[in-house]
Residue frames as qw, qx, qy, qz and C-alpha x, y, z in Angstrom:
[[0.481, -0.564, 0.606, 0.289, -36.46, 34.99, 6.19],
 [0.733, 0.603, -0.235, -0.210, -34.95, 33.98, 2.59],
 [0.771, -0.356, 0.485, 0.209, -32.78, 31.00, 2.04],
 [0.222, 0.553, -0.627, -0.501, -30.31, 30.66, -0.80],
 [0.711, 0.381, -0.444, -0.391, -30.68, 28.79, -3.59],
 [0.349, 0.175, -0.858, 0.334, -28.28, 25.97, -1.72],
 [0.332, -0.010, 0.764, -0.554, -30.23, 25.50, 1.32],
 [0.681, 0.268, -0.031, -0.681, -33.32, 25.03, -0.90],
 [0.739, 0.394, -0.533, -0.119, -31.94, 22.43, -2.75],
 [0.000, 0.223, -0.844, 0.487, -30.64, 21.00, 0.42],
 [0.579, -0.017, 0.512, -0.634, -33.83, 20.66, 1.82],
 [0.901, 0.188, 0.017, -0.391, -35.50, 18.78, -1.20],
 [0.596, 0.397, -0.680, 0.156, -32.41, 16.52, -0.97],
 [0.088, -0.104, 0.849, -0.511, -33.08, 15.70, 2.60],
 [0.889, 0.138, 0.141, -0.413, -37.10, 14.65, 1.38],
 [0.421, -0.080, 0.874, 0.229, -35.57, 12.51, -1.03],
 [0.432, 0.240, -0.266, -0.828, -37.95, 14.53, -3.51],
 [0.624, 0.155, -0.524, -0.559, -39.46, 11.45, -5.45],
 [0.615, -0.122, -0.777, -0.056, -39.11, 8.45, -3.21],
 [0.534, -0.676, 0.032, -0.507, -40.21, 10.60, 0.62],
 [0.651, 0.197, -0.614, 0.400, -37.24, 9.01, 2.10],
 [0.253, -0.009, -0.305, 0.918, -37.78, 11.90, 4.81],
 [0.003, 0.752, 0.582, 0.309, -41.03, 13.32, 5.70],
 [0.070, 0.748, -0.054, 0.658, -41.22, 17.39, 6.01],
 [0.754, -0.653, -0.032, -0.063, -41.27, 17.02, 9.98],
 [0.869, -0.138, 0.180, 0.439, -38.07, 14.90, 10.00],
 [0.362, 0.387, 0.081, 0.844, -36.21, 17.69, 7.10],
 [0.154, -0.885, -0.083, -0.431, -37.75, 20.54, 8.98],
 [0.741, -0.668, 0.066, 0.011, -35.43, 19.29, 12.47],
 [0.824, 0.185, 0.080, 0.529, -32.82, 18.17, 10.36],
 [0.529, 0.586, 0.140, 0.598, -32.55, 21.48, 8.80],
 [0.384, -0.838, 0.126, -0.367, -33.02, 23.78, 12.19],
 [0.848, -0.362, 0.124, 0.366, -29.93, 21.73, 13.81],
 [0.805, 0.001, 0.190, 0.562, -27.88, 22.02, 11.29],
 [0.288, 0.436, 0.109, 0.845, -28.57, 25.61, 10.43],
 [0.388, -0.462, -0.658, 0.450, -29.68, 27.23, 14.22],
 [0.015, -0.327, -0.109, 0.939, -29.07, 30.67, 13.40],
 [0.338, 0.193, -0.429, -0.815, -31.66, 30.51, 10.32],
 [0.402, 0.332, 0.753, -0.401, -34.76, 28.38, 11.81],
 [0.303, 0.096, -0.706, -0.633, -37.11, 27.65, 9.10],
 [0.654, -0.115, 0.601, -0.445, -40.69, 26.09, 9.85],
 [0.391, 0.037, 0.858, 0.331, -42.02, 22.94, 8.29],
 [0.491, 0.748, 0.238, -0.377, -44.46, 25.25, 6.01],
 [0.021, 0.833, -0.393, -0.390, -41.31, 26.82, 4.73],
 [0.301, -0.288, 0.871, 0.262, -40.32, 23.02, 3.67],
 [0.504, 0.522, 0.678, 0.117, -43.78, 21.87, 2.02],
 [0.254, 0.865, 0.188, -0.390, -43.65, 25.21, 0.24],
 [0.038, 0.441, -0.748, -0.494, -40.06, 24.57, -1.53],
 [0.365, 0.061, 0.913, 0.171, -41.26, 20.92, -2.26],
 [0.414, 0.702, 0.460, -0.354, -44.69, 22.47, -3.62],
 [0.274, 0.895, -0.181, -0.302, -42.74, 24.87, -5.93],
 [0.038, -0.461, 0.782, 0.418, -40.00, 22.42, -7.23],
 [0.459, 0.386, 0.722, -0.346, -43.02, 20.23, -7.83],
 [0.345, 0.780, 0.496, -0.164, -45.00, 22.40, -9.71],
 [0.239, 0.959, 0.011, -0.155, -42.32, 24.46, -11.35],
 [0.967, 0.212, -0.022, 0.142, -39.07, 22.32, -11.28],
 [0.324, 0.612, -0.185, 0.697, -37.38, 25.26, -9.76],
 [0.413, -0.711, -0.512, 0.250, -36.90, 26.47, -6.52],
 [0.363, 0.008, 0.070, 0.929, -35.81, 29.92, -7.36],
 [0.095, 0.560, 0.258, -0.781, -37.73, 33.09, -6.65],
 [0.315, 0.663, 0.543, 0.408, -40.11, 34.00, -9.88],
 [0.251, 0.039, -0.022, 0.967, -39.76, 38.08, -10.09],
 [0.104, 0.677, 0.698, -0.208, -42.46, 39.85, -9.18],
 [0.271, 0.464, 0.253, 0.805, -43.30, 42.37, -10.85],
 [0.279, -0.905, -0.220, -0.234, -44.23, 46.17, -9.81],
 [0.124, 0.798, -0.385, 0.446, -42.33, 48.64, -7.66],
 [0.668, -0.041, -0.591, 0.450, -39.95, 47.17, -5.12],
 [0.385, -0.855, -0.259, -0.231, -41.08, 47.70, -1.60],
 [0.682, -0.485, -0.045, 0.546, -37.45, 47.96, -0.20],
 [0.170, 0.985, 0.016, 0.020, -35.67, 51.41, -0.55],
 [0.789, 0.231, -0.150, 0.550, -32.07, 51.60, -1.72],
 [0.480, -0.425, -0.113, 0.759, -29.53, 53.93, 0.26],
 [0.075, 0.110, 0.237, 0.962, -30.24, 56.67, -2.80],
 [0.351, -0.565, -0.358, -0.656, -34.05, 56.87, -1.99],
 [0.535, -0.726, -0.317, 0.293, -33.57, 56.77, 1.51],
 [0.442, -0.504, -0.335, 0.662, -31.35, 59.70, 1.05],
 [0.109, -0.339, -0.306, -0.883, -33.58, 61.62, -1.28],
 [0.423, -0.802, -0.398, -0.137, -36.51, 61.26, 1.58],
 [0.601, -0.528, -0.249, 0.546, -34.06, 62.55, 4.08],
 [0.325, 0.050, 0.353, 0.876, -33.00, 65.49, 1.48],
 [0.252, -0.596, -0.601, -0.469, -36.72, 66.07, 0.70],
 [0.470, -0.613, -0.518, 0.366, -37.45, 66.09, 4.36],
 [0.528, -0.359, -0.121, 0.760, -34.87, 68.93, 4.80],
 [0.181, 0.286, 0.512, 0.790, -35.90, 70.80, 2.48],
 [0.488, -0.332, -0.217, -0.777, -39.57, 71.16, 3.49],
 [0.189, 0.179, -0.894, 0.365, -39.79, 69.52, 6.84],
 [0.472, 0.129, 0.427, -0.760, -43.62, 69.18, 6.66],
 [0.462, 0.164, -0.700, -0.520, -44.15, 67.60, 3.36],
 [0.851, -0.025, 0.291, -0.437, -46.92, 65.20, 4.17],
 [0.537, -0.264, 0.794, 0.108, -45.71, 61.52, 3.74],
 [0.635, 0.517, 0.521, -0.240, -47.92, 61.03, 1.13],
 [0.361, 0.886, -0.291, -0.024, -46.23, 64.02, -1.45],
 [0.238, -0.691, 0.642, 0.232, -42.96, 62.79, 0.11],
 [0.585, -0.098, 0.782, 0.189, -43.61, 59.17, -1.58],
 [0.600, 0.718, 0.347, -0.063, -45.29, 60.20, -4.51],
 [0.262, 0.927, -0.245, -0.109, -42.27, 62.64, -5.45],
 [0.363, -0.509, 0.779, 0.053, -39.67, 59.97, -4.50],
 [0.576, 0.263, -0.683, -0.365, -41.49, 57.01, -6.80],
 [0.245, 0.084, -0.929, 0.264, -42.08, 54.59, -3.95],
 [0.363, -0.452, -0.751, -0.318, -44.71, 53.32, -2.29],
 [0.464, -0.755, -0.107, -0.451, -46.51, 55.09, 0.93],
 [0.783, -0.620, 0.054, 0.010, -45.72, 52.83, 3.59],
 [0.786, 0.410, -0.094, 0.454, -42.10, 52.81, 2.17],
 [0.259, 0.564, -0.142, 0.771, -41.68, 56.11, 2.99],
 [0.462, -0.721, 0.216, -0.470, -43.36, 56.58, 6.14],
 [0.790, -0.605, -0.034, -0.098, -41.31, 53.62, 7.40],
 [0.576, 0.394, -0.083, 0.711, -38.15, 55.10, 6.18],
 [0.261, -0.704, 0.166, -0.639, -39.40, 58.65, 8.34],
 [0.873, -0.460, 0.063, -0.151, -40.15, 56.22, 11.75],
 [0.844, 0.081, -0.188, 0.495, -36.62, 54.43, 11.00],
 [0.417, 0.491, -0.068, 0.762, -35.31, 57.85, 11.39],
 [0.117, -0.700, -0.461, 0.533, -37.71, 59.40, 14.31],
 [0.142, -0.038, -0.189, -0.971, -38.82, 62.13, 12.45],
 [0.165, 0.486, 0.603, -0.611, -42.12, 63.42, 13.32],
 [0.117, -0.051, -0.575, -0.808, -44.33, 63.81, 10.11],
 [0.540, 0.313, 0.410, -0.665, -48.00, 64.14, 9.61],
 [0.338, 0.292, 0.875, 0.187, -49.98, 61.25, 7.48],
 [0.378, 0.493, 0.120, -0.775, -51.93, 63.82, 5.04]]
């Protein structure tokens, strides 16, 4: 689960960041009341505090390398591909598409399509 930039900053406003008005326990209930649908444990809280800590930020750092989530156009070049040659091992299919393996074969499974792992 990913929180926005606001809830983050919520949370280390309910520690009290520098003077531990609030220990992570206490903000970890706080924050699962007030936001039920989007539960959060109290890892999830020492981990912001850790990272505004230690970086002064609580904002995702980019990671680099290929992105393991597939946009609507490469989910409907596998599905194109597929048609095409409805045997293509998973393997070719992700290699010709640019994306990682398991991308693709759980892009095929999303779909039910029956493919072979070569």
């Amino acid at each position: 689960m990913s929180l926005s930039d606001t809830q983050r900053i919520e949370i280390l406003i309910l520690l009290g960041c520098s003077d531990k008005t609030r220990t992570q326990k206490q903000v970890w209930e706080i924050f699962n009341t007030k936001y039920p649908d989007q539960r959060i444990s109290q890892s999830m809280v020492s981990r912001i505090e850790n990272k505004f800590r230690e970086f002064g930020n609580v904002t995702d750092i980019p990671k680099s390398g290929r992105k393991r989530i597939l946009d609507d156009e490469q989910k409907l070049d596998i599905l194109l591909d597929i048609q095409d040659n409805p045997h293509k091992p998973t393997r070719q299919l992700a290699a010709d598409n640019d994306m990682l393996f398991n991308a693709s074969s759980t892009q095929l499974s999303i779909c039910q399509y029956v493919y072979s792992n070569h």
